[in-house]
N, CA and C of each residue as an Amber inpcrd file, in Angstrom:
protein
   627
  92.1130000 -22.5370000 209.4680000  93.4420000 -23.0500000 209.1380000
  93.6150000 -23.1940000 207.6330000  92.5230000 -23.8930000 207.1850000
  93.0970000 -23.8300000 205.8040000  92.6020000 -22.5070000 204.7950000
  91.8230000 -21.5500000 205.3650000  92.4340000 -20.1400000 204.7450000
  93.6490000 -19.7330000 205.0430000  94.2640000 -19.7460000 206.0710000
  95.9440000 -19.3390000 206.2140000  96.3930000 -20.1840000 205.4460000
  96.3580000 -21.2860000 205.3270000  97.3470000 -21.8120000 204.4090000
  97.5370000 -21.8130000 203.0430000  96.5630000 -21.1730000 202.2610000
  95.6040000 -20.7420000 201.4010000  96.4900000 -19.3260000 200.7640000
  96.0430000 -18.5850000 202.1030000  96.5750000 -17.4310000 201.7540000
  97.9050000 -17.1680000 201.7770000  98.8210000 -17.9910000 202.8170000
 100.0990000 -17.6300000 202.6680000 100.8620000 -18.8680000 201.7200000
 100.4920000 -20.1430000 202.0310000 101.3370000 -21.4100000 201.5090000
 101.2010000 -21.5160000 199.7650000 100.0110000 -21.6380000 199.2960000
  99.7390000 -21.4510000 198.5160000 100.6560000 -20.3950000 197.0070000
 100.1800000 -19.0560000 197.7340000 100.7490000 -17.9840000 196.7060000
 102.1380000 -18.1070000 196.8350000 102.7730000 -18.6900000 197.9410000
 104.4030000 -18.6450000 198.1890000 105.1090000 -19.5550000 197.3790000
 104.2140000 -20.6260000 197.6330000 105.0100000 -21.8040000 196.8730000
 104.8210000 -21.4460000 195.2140000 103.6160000 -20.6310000 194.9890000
 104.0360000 -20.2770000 193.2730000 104.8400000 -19.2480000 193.1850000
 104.6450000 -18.3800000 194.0340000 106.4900000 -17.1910000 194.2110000
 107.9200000 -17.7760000 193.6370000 107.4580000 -19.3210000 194.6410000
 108.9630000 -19.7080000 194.5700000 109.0800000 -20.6310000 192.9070000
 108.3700000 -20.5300000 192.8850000 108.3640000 -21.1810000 191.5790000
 108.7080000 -20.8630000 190.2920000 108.2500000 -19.2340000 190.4110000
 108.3310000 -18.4190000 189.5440000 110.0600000 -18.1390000 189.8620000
 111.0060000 -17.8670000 191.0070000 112.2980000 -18.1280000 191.4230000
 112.8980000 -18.7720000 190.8320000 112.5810000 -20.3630000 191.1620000
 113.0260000 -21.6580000 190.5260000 113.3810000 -21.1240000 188.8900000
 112.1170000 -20.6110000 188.2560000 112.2400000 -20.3780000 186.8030000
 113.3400000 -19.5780000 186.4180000 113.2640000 -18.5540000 187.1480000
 114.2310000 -17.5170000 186.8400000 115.4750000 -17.7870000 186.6610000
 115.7500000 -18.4770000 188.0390000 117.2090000 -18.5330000 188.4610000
 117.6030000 -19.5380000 187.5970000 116.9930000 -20.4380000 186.9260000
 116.8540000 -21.8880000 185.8160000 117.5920000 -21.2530000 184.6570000
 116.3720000 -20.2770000 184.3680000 116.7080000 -19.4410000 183.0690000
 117.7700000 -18.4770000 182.9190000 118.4660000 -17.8240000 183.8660000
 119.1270000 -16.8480000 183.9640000 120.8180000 -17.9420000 183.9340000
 120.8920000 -19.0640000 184.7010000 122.0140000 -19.8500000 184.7340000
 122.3330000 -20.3660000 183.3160000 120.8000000 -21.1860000 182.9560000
 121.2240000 -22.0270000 181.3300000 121.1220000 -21.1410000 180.3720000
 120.5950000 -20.2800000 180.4410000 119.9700000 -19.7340000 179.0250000
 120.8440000 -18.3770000 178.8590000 121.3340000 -17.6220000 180.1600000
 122.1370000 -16.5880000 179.9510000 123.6770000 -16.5890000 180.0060000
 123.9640000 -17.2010000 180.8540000 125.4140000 -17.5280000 181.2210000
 126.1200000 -17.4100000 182.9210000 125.8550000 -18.7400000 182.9180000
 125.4760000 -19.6320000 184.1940000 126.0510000 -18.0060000 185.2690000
 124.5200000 -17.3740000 185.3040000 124.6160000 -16.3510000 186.8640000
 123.4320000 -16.6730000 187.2680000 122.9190000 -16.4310000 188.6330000
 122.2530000 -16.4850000 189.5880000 121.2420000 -15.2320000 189.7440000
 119.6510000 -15.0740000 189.3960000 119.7460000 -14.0360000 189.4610000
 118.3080000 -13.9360000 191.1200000 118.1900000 -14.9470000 191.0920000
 117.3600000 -14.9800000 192.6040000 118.3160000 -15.4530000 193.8870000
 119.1810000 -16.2270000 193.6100000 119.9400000 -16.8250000 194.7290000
 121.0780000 -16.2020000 194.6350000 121.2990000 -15.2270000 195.7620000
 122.3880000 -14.5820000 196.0140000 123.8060000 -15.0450000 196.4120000
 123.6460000 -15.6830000 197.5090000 124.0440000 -16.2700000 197.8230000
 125.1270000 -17.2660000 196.8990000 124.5970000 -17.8090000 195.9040000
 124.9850000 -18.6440000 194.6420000 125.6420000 -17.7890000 193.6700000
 125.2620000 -17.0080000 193.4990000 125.7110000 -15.9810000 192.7480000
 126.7570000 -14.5920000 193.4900000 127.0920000 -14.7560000 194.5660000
 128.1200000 -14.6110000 195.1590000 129.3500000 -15.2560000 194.8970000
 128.6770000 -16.2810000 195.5850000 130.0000000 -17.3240000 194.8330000
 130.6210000 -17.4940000 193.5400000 129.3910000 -17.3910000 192.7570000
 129.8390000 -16.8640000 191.5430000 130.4520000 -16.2570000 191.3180000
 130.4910000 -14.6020000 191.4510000 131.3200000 -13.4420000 191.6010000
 132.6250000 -13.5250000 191.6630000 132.8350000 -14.0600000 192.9460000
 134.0730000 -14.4670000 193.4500000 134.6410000 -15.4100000 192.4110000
 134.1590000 -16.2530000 192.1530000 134.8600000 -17.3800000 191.1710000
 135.7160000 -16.6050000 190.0650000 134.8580000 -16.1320000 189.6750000
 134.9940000 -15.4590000 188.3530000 136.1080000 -14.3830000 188.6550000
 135.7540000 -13.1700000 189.8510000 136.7600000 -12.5220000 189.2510000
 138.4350000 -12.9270000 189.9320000 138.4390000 -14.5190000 190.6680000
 139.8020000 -15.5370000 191.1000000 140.4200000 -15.6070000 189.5420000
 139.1740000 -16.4120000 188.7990000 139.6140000 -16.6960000 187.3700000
 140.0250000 -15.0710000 186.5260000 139.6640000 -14.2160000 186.8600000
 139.9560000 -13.1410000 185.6430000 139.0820000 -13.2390000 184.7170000
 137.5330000 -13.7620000 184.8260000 136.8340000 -13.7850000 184.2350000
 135.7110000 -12.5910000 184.1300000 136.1810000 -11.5720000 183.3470000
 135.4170000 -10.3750000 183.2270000 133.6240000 -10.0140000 183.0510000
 133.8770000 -10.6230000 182.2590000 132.3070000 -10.9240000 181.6440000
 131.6190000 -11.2400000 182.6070000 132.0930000 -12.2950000 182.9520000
 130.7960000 -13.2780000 184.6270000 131.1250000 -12.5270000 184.9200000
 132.3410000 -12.3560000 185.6830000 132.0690000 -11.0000000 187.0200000
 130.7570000 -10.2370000 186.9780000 130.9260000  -9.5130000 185.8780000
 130.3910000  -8.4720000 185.6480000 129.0840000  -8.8160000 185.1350000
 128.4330000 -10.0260000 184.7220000 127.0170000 -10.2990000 184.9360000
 126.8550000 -10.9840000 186.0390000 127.3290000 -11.1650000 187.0380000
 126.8790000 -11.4560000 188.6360000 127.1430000 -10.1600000 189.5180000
 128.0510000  -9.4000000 189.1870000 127.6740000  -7.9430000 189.8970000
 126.2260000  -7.4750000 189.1990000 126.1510000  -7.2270000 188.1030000
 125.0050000  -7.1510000 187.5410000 123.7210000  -7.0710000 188.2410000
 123.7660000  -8.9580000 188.2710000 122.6120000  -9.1830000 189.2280000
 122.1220000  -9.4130000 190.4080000 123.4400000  -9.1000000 191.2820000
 123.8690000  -8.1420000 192.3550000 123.2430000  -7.1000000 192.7100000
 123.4880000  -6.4650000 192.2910000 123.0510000  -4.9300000 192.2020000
 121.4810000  -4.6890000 191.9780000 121.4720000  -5.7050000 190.8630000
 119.5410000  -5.4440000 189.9870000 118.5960000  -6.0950000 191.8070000
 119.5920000  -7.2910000 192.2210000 118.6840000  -7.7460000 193.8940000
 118.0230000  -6.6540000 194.0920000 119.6060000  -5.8950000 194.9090000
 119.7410000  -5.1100000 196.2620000 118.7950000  -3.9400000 195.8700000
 118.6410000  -3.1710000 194.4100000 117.4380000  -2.5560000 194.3290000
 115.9030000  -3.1440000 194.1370000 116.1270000  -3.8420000 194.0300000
 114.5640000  -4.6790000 194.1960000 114.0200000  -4.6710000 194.8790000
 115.3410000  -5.5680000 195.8650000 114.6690000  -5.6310000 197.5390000
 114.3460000  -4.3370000 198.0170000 115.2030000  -3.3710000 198.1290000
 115.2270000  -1.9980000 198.3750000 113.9890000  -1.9850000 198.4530000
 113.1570000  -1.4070000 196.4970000 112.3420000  -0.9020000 196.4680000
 111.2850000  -1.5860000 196.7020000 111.0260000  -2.9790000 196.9350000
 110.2310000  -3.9170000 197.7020000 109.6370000  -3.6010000 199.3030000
 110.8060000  -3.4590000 199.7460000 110.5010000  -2.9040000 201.2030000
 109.4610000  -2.1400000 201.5860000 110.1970000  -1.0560000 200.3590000
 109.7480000   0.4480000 200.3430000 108.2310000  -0.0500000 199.9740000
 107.6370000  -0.7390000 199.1720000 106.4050000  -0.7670000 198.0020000
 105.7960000  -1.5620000 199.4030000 106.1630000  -2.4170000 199.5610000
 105.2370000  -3.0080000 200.6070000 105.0110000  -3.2180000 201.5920000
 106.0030000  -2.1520000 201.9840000 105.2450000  -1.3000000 203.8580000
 105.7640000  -2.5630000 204.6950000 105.3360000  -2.4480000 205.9780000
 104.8790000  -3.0830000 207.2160000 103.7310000  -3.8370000 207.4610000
 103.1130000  -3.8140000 206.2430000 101.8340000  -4.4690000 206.8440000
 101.9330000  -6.0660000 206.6070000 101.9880000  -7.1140000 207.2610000
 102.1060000  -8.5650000 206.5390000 100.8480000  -8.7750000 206.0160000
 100.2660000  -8.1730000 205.0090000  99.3990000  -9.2960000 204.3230000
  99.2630000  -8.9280000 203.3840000  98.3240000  -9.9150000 202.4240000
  98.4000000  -9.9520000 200.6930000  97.0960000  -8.6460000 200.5100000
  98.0940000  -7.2430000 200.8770000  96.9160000  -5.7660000 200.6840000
  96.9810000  -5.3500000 199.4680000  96.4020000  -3.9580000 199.9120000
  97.0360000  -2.8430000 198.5980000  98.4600000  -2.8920000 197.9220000
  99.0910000  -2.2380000 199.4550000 101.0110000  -2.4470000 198.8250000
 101.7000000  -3.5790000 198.4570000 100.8380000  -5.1050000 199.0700000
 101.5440000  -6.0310000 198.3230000 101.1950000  -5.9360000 196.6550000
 100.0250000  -5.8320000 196.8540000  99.3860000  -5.7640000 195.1790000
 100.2560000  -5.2140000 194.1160000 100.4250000  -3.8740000 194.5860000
 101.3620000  -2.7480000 194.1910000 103.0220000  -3.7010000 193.4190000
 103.2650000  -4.0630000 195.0050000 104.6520000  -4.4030000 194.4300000
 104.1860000  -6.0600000 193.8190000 103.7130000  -6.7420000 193.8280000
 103.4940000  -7.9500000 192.9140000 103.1160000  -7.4470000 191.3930000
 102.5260000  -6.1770000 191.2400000 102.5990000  -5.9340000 189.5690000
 103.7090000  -5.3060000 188.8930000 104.3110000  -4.5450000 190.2590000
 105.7620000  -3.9070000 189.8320000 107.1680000  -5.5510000 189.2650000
 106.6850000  -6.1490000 190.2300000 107.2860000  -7.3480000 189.9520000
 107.2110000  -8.1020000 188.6130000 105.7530000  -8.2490000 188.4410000
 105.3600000  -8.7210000 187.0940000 105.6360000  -7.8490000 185.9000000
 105.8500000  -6.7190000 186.1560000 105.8830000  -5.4720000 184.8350000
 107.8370000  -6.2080000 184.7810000 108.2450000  -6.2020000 185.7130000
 109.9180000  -6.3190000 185.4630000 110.0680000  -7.7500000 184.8830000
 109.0440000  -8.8930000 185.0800000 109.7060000 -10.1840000 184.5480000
 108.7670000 -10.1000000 182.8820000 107.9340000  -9.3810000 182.8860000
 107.3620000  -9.0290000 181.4180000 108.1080000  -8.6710000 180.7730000
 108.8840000  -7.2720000 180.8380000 110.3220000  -7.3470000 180.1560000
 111.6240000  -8.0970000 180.3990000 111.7390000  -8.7020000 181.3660000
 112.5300000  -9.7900000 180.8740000 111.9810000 -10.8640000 180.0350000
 111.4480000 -10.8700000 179.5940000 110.8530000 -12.0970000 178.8990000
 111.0430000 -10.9470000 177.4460000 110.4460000  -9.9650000 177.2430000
 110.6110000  -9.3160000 175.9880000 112.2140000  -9.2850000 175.4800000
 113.1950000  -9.0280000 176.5610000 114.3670000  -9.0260000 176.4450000
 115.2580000 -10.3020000 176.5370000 114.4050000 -11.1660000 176.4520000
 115.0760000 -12.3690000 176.2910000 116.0610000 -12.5340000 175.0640000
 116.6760000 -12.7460000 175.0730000 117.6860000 -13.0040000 173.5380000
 118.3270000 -12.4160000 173.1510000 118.3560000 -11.1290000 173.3720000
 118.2630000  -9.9140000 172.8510000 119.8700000  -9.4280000 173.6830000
 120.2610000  -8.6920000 174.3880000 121.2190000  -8.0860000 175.4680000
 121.1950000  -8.8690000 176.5850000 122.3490000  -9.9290000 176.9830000
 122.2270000 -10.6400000 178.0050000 122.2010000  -9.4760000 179.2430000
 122.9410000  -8.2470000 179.1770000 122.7470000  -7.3910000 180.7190000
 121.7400000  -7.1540000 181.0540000 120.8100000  -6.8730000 180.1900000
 118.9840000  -6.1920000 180.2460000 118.6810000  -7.5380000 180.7260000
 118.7190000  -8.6240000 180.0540000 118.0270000 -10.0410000 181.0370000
 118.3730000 -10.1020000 182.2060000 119.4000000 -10.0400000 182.6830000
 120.0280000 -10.1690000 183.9770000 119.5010000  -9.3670000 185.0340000
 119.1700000  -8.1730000 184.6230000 119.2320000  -7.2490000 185.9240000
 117.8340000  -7.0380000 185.6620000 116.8850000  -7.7140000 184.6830000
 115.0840000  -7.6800000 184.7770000 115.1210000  -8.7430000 185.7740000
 115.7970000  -9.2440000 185.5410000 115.6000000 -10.7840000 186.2870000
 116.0890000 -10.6260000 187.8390000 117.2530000  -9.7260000 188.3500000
 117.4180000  -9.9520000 189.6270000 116.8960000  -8.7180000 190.4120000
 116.2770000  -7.9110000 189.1860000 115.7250000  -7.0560000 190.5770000
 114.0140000  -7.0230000 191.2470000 113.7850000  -8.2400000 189.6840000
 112.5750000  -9.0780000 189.9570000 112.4800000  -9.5170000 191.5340000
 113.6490000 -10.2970000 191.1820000 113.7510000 -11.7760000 192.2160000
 114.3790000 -10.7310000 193.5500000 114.5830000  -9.7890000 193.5250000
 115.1440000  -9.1210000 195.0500000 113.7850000  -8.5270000 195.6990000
 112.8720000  -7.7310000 194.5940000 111.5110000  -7.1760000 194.8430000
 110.8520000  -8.1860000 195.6890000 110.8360000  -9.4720000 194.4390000
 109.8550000 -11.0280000 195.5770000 110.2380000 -10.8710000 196.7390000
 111.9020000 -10.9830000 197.3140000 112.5530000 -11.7440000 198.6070000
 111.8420000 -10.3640000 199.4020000 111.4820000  -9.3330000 198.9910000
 111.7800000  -8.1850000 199.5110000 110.1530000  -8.5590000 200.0380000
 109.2840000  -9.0260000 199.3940000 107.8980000  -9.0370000 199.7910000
 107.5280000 -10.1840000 200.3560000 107.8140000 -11.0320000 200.4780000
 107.9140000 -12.4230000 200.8810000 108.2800000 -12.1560000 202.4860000
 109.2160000 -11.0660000 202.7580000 109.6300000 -11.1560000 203.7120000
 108.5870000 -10.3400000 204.5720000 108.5430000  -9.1100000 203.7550000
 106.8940000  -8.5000000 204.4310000 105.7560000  -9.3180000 204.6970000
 105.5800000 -10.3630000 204.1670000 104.0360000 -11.2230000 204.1060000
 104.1110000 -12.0920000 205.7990000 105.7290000 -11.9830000 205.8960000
 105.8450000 -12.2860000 207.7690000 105.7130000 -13.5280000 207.9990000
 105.8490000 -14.5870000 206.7780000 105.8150000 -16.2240000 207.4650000
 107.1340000 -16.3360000 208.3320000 107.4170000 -16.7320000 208.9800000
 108.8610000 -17.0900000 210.1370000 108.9850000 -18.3210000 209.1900000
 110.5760000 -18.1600000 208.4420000 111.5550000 -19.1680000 208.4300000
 111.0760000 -19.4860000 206.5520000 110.6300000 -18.9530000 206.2040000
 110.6120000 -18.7690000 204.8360000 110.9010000 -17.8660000 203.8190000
 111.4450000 -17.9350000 202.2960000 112.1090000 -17.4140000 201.8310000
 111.7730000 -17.9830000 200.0800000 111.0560000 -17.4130000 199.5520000
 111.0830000 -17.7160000 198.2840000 111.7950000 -17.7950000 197.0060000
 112.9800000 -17.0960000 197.6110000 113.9710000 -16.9020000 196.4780000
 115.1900000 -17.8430000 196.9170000 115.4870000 -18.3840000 198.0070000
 116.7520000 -18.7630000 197.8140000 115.8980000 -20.3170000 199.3300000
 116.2620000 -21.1740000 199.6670000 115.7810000 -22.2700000 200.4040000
 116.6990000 -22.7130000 201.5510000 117.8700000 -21.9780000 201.7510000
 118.6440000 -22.6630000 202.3690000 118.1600000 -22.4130000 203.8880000
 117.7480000 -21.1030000 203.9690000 117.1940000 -20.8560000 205.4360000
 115.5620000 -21.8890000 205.4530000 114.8640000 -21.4690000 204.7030000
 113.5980000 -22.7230000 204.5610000 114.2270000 -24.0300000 205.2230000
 114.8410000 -24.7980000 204.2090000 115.4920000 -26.0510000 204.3010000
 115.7960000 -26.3330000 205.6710000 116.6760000 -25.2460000 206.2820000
 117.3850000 -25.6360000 207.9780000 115.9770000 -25.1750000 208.9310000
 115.0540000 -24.1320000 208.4600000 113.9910000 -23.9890000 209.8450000
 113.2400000 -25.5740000 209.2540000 112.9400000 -26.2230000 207.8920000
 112.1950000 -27.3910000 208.5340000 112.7470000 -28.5130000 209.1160000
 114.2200000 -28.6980000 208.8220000 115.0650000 -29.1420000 209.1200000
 115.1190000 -29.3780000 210.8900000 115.1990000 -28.2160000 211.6900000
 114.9220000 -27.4890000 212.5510000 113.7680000 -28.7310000 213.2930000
 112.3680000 -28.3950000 212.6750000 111.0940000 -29.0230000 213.5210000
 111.4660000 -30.4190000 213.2770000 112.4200000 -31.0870000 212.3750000
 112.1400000 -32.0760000 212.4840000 112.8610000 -33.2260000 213.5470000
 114.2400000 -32.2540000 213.7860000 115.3680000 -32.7830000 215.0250000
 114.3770000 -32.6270000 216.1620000 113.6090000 -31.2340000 216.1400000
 112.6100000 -31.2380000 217.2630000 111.9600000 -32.2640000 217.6050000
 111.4400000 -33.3100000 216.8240000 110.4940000 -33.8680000 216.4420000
 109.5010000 -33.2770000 216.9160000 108.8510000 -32.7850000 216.4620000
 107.6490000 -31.6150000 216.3190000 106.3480000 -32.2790000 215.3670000
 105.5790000 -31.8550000 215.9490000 105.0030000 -32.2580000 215.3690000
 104.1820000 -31.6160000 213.7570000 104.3810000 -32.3210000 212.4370000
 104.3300000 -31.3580000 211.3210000 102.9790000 -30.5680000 211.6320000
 102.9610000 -29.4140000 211.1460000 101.8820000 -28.3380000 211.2810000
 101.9000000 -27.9100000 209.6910000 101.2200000 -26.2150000 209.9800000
 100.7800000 -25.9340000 208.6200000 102.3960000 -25.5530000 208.1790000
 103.0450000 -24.8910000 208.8930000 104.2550000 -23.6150000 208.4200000
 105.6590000 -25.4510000 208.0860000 105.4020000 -26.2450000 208.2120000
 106.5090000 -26.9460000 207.9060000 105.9480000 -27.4370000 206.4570000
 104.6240000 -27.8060000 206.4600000 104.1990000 -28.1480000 204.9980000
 104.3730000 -26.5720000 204.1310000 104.3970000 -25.6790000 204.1100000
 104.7850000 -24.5410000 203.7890000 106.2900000 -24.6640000 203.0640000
 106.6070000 -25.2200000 204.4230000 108.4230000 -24.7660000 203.9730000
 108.4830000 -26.2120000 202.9820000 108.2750000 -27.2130000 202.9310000
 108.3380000 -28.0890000 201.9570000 107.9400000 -28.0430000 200.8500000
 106.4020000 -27.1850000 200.3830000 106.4730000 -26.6710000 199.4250000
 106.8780000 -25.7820000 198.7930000 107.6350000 -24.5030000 199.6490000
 108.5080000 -23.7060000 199.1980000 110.1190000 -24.2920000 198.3520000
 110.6440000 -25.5080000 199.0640000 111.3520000 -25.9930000 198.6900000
 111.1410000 -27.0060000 197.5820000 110.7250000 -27.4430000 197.5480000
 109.9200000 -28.3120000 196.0830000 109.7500000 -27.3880000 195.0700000
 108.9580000 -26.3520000 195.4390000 108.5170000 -25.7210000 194.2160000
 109.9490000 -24.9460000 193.4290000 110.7640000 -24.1510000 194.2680000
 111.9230000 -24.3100000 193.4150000 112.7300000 -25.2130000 192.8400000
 112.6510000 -26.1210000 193.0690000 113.0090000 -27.3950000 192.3100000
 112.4140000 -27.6450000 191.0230000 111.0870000 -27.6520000 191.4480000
 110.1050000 -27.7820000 189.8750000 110.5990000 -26.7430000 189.4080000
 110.1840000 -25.5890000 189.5520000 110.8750000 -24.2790000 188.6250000
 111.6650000 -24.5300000 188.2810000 113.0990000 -24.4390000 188.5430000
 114.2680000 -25.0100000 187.7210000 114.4810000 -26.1630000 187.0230000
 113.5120000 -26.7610000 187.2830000 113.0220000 -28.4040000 186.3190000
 112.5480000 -28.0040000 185.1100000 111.5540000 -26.9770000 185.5210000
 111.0950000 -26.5080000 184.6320000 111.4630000 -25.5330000 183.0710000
 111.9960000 -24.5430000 184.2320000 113.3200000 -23.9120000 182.9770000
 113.9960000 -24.6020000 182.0990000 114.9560000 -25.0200000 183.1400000
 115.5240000 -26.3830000 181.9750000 114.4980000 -27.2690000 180.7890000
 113.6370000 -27.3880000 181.2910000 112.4970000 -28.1320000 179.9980000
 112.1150000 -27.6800000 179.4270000 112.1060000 -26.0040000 179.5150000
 111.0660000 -25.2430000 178.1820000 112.6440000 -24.6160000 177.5190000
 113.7330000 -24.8940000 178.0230000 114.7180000 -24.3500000 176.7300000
 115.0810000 -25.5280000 176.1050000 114.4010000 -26.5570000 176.5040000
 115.7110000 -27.7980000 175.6930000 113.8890000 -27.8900000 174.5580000
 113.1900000 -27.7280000 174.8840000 111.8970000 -27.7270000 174.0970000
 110.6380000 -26.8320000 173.5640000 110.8840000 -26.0820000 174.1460000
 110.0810000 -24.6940000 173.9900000 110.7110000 -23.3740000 174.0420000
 111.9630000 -23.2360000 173.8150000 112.7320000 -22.0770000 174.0760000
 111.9000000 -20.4820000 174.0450000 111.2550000 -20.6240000 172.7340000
 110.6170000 -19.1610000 172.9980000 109.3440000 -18.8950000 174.0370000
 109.6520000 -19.7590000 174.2570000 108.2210000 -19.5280000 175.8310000
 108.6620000 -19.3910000 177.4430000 109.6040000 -20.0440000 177.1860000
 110.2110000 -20.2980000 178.5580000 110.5380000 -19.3930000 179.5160000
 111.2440000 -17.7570000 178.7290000 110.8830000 -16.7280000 179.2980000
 109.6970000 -16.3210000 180.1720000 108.2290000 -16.7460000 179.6190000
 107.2290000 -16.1260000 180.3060000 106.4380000 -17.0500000 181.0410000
 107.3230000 -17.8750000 181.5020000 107.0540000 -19.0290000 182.9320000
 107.1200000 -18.4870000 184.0050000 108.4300000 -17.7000000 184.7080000
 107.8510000 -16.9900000 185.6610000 106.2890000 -15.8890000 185.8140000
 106.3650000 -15.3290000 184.7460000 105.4200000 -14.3790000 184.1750000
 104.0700000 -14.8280000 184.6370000 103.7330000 -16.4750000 184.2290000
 102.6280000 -16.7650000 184.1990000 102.4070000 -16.6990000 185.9500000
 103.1770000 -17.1270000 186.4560000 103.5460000 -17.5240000 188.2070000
 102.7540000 -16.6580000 188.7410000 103.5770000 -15.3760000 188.1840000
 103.6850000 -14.1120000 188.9630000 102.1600000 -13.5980000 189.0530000
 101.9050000 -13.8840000 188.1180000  99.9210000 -13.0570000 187.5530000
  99.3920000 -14.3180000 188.4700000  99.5650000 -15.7650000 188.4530000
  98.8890000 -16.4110000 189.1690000  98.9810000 -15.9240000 190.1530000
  99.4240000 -15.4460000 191.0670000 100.0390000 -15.0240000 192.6550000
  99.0390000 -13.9960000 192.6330000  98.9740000 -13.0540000 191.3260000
  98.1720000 -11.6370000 191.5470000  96.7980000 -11.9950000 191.3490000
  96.3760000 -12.6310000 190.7290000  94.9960000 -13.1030000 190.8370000
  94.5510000 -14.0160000 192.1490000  95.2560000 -15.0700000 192.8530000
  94.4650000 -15.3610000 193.9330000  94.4710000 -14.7630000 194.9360000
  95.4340000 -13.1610000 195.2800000  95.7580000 -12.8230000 195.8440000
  95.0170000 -11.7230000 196.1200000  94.2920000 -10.6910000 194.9750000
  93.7810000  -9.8780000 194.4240000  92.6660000 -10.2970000 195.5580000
  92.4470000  -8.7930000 196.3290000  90.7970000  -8.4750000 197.0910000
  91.2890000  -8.8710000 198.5600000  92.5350000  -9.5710000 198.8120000
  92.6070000 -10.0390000 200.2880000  93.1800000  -8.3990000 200.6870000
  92.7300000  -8.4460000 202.0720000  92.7610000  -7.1640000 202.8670000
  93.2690000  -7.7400000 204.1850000
């Protein structure tokens, strides 16, 4: 039991963390879009183009778009198989190579940040979903939130997969706690917070078959 939890709870909740960061950084630091939570950044969309607001629009289509190929090529990178293999490996460095340049492109062209950043965060949802936990989601919590939500009307009794979903949900919280704290104090670092996440994920992850 506590290698499964190890292997899946563990690396997820720093997934989501690395999320938390993103979506932190991509709202305050770029101009409040969404680039892990779709959902949020839907709404966004819409807001914006009610208002005639060109610009947002067009950096929430942006990171729109940067998802839906992520996830895409997520799918594609990491097969059918649920576990932390080869092809996850694969797509967790493809992941990390895309939030490496977002972090280089920090400051620089808000569109290049945007769409490093959401096709990052579509790749994760895209592998997260391959890794096959039921009722979890590293990029966005609302489905997390209602399956623990879920065991608890059950009254069920807590197991491993509800402490899972609580740290999935926490940990995006910290992440975006976090973001917010390295721009109001560390601005030039704050970029490579997800970064660090992401390599953590690839190192404890690294050799499982």
């Amino acid at each position: 039991m506590a290698r499964t939890r190890y292997r899946h709870g563990v690396p997820l909740a720093v997934l989501a963390f690395a999320a938390g960061t993103a979506d932190g950084l991509s709202y305050l630091g770029v101009g409040q879009v969404f680039t892990a939570n779709m959902t949020g950044n839907i709404v966004l969309l819409g807001t914006s183009v009610s208002r005639g607001a060109v610009g947002e629009a067009a950096e929430s289509a942006l990171a729109f778009g940067g998802f839906v190929v992520g996830a895409l090529g997520g799918f594609a990178l990491a097969g059918r198989d649920p576990r932390w293999g080869r092809r996850t490996r694969v797509a967790l460095l493809v992941e990390l190579a895309l939030l490496v340049l977002f972090a280089l492109v920090w400051g620089t062209w808000a569109p290049a940040v945007v769409l490093c950043a959401g096709t990052a965060m579509g790749l994760q949802s895209a592998l997260a979903t391959r890794i096959g936990v039921s009722g979890i989601s590293t990029t966005y919590v609302t489905g997390t939130l209602t399956a623990l939500l879920g065991q608890l009307a059950e009254l069920a009794r807590p197991d491993a997969s509800a402490v899972r979903r609580l740290g999935v949900i926490a940990a995006v919280g910290v992440g975006a706690a976090t973001a917010g704290a390295l721009l109001r104090w560390a601005e030039p670092v704050a970029p490579w917070a997800p970064v660090v996440a992401v390599l953590a994920v690839v190192v404890m992850t690294w050799g499982e078959e």
